[in-house]
Backbone as CSV, one residue per row, in Angstrom:
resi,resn,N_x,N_y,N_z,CA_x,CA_y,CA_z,C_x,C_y,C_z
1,UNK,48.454,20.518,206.547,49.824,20.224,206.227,50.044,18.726,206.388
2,UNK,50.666,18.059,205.304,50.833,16.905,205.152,52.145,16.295,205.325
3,UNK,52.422,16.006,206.940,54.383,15.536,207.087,54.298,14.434,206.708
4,UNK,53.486,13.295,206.300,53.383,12.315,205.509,53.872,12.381,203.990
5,UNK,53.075,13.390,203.266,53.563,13.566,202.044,54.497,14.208,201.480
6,UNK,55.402,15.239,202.503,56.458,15.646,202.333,57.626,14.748,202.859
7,UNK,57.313,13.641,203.893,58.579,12.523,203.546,58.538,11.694,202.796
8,UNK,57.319,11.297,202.190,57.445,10.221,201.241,57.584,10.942,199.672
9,UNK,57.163,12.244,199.611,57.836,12.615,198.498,60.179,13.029,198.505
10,UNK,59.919,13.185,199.572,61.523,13.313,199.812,62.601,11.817,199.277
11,UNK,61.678,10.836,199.943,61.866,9.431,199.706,61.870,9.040,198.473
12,UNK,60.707,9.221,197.650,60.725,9.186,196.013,61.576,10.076,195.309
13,UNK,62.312,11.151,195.695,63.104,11.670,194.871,64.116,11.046,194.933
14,UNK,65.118,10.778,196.397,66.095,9.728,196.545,66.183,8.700,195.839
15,UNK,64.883,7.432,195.814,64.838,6.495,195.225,64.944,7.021,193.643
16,UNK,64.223,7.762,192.977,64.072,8.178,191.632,65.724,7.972,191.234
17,UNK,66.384,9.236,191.788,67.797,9.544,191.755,69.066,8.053,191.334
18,UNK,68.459,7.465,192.632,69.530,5.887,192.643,69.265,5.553,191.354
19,UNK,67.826,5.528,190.498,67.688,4.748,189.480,68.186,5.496,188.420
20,UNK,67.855,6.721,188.534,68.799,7.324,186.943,69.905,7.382,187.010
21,UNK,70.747,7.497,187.712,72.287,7.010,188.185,72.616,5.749,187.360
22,UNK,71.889,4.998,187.510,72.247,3.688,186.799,72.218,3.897,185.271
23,UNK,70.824,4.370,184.902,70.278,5.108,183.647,71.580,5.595,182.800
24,UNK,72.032,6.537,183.623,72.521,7.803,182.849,73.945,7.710,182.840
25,UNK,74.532,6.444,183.957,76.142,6.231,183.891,76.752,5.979,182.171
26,UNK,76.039,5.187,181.584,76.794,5.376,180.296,76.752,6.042,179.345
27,UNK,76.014,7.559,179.718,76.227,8.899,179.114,76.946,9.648,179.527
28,UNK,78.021,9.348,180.629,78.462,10.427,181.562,77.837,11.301,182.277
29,UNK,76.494,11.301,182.892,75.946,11.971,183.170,75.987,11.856,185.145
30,UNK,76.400,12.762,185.527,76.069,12.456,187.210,74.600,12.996,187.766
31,UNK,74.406,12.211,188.181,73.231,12.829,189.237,73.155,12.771,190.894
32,UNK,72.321,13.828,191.797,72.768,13.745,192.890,71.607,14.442,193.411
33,UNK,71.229,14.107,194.952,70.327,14.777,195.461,70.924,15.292,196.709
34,UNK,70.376,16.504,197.096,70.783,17.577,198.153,69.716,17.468,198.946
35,UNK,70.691,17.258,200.565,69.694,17.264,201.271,70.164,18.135,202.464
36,UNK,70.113,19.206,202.676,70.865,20.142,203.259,70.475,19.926,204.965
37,UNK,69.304,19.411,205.308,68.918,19.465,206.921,67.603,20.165,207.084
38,UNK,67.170,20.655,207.960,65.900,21.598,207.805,66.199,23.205,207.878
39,UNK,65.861,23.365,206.903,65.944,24.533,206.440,65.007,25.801,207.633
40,UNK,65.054,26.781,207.176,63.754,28.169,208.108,63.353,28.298,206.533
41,UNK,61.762,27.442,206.670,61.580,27.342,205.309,59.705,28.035,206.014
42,UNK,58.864,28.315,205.331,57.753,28.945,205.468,56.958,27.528,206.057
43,UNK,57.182,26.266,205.581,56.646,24.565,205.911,57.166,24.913,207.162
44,UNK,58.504,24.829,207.808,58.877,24.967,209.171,57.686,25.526,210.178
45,UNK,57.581,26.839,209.694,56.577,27.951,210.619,55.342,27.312,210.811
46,UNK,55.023,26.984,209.573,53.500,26.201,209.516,53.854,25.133,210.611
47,UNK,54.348,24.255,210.621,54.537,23.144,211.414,54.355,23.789,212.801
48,UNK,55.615,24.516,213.347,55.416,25.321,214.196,54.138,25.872,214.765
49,UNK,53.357,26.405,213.483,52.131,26.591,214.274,51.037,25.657,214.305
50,UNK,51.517,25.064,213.700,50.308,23.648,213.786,50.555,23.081,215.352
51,UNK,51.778,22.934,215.832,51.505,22.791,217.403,51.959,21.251,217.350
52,UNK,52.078,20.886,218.741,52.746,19.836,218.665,51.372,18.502,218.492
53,UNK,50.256,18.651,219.237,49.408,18.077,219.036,48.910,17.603,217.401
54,UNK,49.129,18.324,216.774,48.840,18.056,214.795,50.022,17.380,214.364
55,UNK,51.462,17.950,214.882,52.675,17.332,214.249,53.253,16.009,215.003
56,UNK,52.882,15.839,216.398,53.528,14.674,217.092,54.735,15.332,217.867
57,UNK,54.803,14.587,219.004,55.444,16.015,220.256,56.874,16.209,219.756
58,UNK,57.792,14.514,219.362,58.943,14.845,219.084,59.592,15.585,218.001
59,UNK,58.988,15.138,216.902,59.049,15.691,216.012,58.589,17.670,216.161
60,UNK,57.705,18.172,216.705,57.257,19.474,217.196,59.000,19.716,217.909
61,UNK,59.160,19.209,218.674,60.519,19.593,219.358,61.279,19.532,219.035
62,UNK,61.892,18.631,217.769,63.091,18.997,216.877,63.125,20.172,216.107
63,UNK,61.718,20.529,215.709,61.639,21.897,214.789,61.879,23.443,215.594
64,UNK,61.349,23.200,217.070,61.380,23.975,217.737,63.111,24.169,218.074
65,UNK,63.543,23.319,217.880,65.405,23.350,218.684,65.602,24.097,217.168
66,UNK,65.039,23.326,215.924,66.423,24.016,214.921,65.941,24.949,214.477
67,UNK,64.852,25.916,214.919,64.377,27.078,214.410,64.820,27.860,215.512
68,UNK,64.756,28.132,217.033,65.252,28.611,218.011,66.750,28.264,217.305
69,UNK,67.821,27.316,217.273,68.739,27.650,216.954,69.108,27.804,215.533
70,UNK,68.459,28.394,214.504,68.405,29.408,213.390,68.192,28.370,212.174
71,UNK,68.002,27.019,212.417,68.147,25.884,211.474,69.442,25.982,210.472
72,UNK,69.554,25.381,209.489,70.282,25.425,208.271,69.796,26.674,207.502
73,UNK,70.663,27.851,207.516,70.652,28.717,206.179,70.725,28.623,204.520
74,UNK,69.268,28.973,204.146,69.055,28.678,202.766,70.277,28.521,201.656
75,UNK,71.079,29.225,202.586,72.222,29.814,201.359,73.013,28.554,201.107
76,UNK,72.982,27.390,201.988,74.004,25.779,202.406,72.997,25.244,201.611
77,UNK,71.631,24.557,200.559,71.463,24.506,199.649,71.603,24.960,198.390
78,UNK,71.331,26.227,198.440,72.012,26.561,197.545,73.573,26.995,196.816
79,UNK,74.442,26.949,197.935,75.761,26.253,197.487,76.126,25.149,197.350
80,UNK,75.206,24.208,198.115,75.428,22.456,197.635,75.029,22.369,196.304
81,UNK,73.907,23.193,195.951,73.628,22.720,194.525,74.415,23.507,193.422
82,UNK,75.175,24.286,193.965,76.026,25.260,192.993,77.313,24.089,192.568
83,UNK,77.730,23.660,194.010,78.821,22.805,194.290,79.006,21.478,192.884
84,UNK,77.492,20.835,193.025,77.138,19.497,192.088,77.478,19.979,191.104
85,UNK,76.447,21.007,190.364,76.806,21.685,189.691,78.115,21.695,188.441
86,UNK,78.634,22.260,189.408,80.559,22.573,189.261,80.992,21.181,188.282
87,UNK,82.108,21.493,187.321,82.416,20.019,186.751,84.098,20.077,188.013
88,UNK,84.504,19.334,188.375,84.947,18.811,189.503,85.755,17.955,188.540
């Protein structure tokens, strides 16, 4: 498991985003990225069991607090992205 390449791909979508924003303002077009928190995602568990020694202690202990306390429910992405969505 690679927590390297899952923040720097997180990072490149952000950055991507800022730039088509610019892109796409004089089509009317909005764009937006969702970033809901950490999810109880199947990556979580893995992490989890990778142990703190593979993941780095603090980081091991933030996952451990927001999975013991139930993390962010899938369902708060997917109403953020329902939300964007929406014409507003």
């Amino acid at each position: 498991m690679s927590i390297t390449a899952d923040a720097a791909s997180k990072a490149a979508i952000v950055r991507l985003a800022e730039r088509v924003v610019v892109d796409a303002k004089p089509f009317g077009i909005d764009v937006n990225c969702i970033a809901p928190g950490a999810l109880n995602t199947r990556m979580m568990s893995e992490l989890l069991a990778a142990g703190s020694d593979a993941v780095g202690d603090g980081f091991y202990a933030r996952m451990k607090k927001t999975a013991d306390d139930g993390g962010t429910p899938l369902e708060v992405g997917a109403s953020l992205a329902v939300y964007v969505a929406e014409d507003h």
